[in-house]
Legacy VTK file of the C-alpha trace (Angstrom):
# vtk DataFile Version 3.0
C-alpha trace
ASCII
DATASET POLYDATA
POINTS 396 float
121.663 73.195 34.763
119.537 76.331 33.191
117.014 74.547 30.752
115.764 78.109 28.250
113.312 77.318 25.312
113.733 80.139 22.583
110.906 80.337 20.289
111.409 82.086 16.818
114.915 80.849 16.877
115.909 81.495 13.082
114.135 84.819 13.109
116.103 87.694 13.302
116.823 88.070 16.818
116.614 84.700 17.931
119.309 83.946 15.366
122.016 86.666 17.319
120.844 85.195 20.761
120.714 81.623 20.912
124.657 81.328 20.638
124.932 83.783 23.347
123.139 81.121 25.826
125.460 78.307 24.232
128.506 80.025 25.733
127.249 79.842 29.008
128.103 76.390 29.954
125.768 75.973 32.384
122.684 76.055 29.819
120.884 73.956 27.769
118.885 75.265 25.029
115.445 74.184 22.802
114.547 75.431 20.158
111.328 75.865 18.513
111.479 76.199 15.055
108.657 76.131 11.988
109.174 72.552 10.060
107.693 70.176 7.842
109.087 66.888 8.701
112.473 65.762 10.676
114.529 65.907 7.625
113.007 69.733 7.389
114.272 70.533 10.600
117.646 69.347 10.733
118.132 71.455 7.287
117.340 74.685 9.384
118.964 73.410 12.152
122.396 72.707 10.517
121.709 75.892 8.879
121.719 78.455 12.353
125.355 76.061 13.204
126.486 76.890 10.005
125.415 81.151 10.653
127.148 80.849 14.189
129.929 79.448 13.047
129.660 76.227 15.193
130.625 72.544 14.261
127.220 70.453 14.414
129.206 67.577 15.063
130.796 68.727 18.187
129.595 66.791 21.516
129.429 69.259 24.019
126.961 71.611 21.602
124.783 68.548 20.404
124.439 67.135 24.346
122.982 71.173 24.957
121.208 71.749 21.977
117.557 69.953 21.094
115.266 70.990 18.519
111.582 70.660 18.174
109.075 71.226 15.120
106.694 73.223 16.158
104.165 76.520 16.109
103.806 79.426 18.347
100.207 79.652 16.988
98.757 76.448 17.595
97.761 74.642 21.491
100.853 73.375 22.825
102.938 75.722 20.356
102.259 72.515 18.053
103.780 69.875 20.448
102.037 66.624 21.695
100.975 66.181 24.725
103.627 63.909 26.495
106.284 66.566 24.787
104.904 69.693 25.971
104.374 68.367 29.495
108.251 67.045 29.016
109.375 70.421 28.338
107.269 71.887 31.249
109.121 70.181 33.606
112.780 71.299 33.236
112.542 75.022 31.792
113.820 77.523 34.118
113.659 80.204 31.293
111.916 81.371 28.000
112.459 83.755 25.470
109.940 83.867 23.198
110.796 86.145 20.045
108.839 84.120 17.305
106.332 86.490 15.366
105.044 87.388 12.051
105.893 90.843 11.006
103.127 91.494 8.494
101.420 94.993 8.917
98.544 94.687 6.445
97.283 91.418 8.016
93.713 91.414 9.302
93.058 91.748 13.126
91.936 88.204 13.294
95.691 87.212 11.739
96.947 89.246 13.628
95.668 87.999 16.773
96.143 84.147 15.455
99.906 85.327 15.280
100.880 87.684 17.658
97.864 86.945 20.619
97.901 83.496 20.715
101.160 82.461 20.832
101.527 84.277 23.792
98.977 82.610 25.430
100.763 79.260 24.437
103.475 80.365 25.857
102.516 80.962 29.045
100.778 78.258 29.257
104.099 76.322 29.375
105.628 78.831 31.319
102.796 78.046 34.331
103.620 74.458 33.769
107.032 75.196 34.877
106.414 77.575 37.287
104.108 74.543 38.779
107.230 72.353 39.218
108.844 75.107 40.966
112.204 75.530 39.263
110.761 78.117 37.046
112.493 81.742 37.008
111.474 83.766 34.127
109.921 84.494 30.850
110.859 87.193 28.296
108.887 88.880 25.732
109.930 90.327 22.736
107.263 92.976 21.739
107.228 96.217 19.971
108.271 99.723 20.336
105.063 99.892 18.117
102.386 99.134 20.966
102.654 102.881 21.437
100.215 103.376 18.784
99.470 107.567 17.923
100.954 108.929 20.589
103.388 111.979 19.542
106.127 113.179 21.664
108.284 111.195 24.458
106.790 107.372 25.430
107.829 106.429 28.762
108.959 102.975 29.646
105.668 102.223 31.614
102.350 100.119 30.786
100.662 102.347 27.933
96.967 102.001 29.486
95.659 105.385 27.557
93.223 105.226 24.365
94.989 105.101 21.567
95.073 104.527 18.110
97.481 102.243 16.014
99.170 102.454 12.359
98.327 98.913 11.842
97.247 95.177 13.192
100.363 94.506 14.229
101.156 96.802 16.737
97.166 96.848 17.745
98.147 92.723 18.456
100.913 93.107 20.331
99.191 95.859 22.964
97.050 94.026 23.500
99.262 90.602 24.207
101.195 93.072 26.556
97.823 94.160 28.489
97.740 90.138 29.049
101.125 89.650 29.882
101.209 91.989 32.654
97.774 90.256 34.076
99.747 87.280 34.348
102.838 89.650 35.964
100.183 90.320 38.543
99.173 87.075 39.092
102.491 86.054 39.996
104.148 85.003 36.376
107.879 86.443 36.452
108.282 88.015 32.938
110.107 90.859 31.538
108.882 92.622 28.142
111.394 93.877 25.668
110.531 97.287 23.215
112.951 97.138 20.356
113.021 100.145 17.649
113.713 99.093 14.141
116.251 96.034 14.371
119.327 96.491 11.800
122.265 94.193 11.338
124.909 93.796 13.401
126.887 96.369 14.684
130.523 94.356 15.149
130.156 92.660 11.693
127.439 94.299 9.776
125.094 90.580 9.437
122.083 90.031 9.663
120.125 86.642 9.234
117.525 88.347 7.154
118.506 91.881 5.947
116.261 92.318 2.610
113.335 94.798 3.944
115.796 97.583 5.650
117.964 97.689 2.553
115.142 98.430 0.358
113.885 100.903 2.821
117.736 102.391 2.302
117.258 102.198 -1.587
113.665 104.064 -0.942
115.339 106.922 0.663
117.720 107.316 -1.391
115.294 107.424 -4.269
116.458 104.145 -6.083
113.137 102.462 -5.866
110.890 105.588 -7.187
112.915 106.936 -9.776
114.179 109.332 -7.709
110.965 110.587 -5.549
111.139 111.163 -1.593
108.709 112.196 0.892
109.646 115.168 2.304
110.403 113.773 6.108
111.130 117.106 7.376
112.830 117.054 10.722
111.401 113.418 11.264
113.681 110.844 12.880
113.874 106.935 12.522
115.234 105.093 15.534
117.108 101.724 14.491
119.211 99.755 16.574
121.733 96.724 15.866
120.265 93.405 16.496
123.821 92.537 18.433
122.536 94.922 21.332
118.952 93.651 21.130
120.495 90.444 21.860
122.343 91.184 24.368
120.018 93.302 26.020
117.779 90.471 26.622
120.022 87.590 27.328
121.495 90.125 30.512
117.839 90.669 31.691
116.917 87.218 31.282
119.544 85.742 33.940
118.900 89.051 36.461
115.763 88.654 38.850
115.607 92.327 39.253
114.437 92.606 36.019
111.328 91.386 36.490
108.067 93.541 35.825
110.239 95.859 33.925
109.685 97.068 30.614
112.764 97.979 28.643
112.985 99.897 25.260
115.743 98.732 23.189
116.461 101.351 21.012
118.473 104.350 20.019
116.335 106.801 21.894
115.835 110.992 21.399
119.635 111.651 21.848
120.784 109.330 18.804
117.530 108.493 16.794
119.043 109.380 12.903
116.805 112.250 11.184
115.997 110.970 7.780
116.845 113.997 6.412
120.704 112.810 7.236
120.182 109.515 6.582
118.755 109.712 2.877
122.257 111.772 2.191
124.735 109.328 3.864
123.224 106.440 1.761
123.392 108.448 -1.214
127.073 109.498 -0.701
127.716 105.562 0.385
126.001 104.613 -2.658
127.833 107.231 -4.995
131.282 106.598 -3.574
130.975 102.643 -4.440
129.728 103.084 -8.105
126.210 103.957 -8.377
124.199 106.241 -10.414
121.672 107.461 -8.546
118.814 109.211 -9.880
118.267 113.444 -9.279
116.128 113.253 -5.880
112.502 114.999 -6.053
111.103 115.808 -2.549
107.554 115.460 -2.649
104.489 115.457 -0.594
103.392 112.694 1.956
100.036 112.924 0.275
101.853 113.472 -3.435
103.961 110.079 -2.829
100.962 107.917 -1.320
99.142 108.256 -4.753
102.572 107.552 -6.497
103.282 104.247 -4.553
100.918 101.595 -6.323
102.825 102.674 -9.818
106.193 102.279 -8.115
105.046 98.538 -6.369
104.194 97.593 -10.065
107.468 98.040 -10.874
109.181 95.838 -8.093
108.679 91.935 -6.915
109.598 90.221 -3.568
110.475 91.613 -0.933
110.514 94.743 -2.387
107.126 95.097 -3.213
105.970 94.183 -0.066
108.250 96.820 1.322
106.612 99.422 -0.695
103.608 98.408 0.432
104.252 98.150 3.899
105.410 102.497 3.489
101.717 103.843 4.227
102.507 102.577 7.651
105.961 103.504 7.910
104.771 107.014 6.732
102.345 107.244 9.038
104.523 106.198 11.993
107.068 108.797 10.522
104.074 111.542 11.197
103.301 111.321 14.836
107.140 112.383 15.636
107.243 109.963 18.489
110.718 109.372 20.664
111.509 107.073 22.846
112.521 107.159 26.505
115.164 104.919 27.349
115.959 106.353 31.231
114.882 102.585 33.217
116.591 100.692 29.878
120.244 102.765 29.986
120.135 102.758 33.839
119.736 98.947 33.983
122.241 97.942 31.383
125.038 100.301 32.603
125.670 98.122 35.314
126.054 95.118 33.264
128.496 97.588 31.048
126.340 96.795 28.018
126.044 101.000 26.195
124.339 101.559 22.375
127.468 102.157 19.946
126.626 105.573 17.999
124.534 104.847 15.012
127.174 105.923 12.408
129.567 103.040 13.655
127.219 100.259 13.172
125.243 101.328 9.880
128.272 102.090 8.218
128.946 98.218 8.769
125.815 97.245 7.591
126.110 98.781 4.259
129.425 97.915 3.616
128.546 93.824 4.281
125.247 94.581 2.079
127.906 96.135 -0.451
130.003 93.374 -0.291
127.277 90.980 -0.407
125.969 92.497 -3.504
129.248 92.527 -5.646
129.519 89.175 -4.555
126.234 88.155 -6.040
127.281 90.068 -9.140
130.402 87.981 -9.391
128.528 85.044 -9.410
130.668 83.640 -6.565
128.942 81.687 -4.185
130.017 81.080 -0.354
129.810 78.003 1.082
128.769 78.998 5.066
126.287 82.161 5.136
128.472 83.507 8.353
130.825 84.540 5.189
129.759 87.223 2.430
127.608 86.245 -0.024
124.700 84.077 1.330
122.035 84.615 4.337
120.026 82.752 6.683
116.523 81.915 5.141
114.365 82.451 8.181
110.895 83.728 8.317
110.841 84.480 12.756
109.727 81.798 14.141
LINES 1 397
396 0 1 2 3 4 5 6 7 8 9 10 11 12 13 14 15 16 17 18 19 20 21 22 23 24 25 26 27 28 29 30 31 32 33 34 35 36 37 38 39 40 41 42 43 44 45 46 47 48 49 50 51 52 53 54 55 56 57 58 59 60 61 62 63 64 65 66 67 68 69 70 71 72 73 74 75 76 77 78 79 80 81 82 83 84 85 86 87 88 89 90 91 92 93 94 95 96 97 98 99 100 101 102 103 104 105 106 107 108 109 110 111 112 113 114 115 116 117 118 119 120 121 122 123 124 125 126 127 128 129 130 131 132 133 134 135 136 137 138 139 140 141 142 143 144 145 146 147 148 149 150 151 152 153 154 155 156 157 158 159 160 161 162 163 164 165 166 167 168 169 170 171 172 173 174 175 176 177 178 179 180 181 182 183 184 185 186 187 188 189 190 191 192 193 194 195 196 197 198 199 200 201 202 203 204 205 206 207 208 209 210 211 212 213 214 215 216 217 218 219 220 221 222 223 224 225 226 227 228 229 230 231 232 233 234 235 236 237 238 239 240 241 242 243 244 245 246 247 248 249 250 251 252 253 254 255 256 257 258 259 260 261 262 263 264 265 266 267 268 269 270 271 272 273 274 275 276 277 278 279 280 281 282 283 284 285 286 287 288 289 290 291 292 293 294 295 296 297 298 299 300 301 302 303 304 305 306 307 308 309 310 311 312 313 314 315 316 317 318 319 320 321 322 323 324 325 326 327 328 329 330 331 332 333 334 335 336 337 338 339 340 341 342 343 344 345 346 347 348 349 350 351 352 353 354 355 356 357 358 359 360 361 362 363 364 365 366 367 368 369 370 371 372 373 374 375 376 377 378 379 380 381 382 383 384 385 386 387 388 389 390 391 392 393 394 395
């Protein structure tokens, strides 16, 4: 039997592609997930059955499924010895997608978060590889690691100098320059570029959908009072977290994806210009009810100096998005595209194509539509795989 350990398992991939091993029956699946106690991680356990709409209770599942508290960040991704050496001796796979996705984190977080788990994580994955029944590792990293490089980035080892909008992405380079020192040295591993992960394209969920939509309401002018940068001819490239999920699960059973490097995302030929995207949401927005304020193009520079008086005026998660658009602004600037040749030649023959963006973000705004007039209702749904209630998850 296939033995995979996914780390970040209620983060938003990881949610979309767990169940995806589960209906292989050949597999059995841990999961590492961020707990306090037992009782803590059962609660977040019964929680991901309750998002794939799978009966805890049922045998087969529980026999395939085991749990561990744990953390990517600390020696033995938090584990005990005896544990970690347990785990080290049946894995023939792992996925590891856990991460923090904070972009105004020092470099020293930012190693302690993005660096060192990676190290953790092959540790284990040597272990395994030791016992011999090892086959291969995936890594989740970031169409960011490109840093500011404008024009086309090719799906190849970025070894130029180059600069990056934030810790993050600086983090994650450099956990790929280690990665493929341990590809040399014999480690099978595959690393996976996604673009901006949305919700999903079939049903229009996602576990934890909060920062795109307020992105959405910033285009649209809803969070500024009706001020937009003026984005020009600039393009964002999103992609539904249904294909990122697939996309890895297909390379993670194929040998001949080894020492490949795939970008999972929309690429030049369907990356959205934000130009077109700040009028669909307004017309979605306008056609379900919503007054929208007179937009007022203004400056990149203009808006940057207007952004502290618009974070005042928000909390949560939208604050932090507003203060997380510096970097978004900035990554907006360098007018990069993607190339997806090696990605879209590889997944063809497993039949697995990007549906056009229009089809799947039309879905996710009408489930974040219907999620919101459920809210407003004050109904309340008892499984968040229905409308009205999401996955708390924080990626790892």
């Amino acid at each position: 039997m296939n033995h995979v350990l996914i780390t970040g398992a209620t983060g938003v991939i990881g949610t979309e592609l767990v169940p995806l091993f589960l209906q292989s029956g050949d597999c059995q699946v841990s999961l590492l997930i961020r707990a306090d106690s037992p009782a803590h991680l059962q609660t977040r356990l019964d929680r991901l059955y309750e998002y794939w709409e799978l009966t805890p209770n049922d045998r087969s599942l529980k026999d395939r499924v085991i749990a561990f508290c744990g953390d990517v960040s600390q020696p033995r991704l938090g584990l005990d010895r005896n544990t970690f050496d347990q785990l080290g001796s049946k894995l023939t796979h792992v996925v590891h997608c856990a991460g923090n996705v904070k972009l105004n984190q020092s470099m020293d977080e930012a190693r302690t978060n993005t660096i060192d788990p990676v190290r953790h994580v092959v540790e284990l994955a040597r272990t395994s590889q030791q016992r011999g029944i090892f086959r291969k590792l995936d890594v989740i990293s970031t169409i960011g690691v490109a840093g500011r490089m404008p024009g086309l980035i090719p799906e190849r080892p970025l070894t130029e100098s180059r600069g990056f909008h934030n810790t993050y992405e600086a983090a994650k380079a450099e956990a790929e320059e280690f990665l493929l020192k341990q590809l040399d040295e014999g480690l099978p591993l595959t690393i996976h570029r996604p673009s901006m992960v949305v919700g999903n394209s079939r049903t229009g969920r996602i576990s934890h959908f909060q920062v795109f939509y307020y992105l959405c309401e910033f285009l649209t002018g809803k969070r500024t009072r009706g001020f937009v940068v003026d984005t020009g001819d600039a393009t964002l490239d999103i992609v539904p977290v249904d294909y990122v999920a697939q996309a890895i699960y297909i390379a993670s059973r194929h040998a001949d994806a080894v020492g490949k490097i795939f970008h999972l995302c929309s690429g030049p030929e369907q990356a959205i210009q934000l130009t077109d995207l700040s009028k669909r949401l307004r017309a979605f927005a306008t056609t379900h009810g919503e007054q929208l304020p007179r937009l007022r193009p203004i400056s990149d520079t203009l808006l940057r100096r207007l952004l502290p008086w618009a974070t005042r005026l928000s909390h949560g998660d939208a604050q932090r998005a507003l203060k997380s658009l510096p970097f978004f602004l900035a990554y907006l600037g360098e007018r990069q595209t993607f190339d997806t040749t090696n990605t879209q030649a590889f997944y063809a023959t497993h039949a697995l194509t990007l549906p056009p963006v229009d089809r799947y973000l039309d879905r996710i705004l009408g489930f974040y539509r219907k999620t919101q007039e459920t809210h407003r209702n004050g109904a309340v749904q008892s499984s968040p795989s229905r409308v009205g209630e999401a996955v708390a998850v924080d990626r790892q």
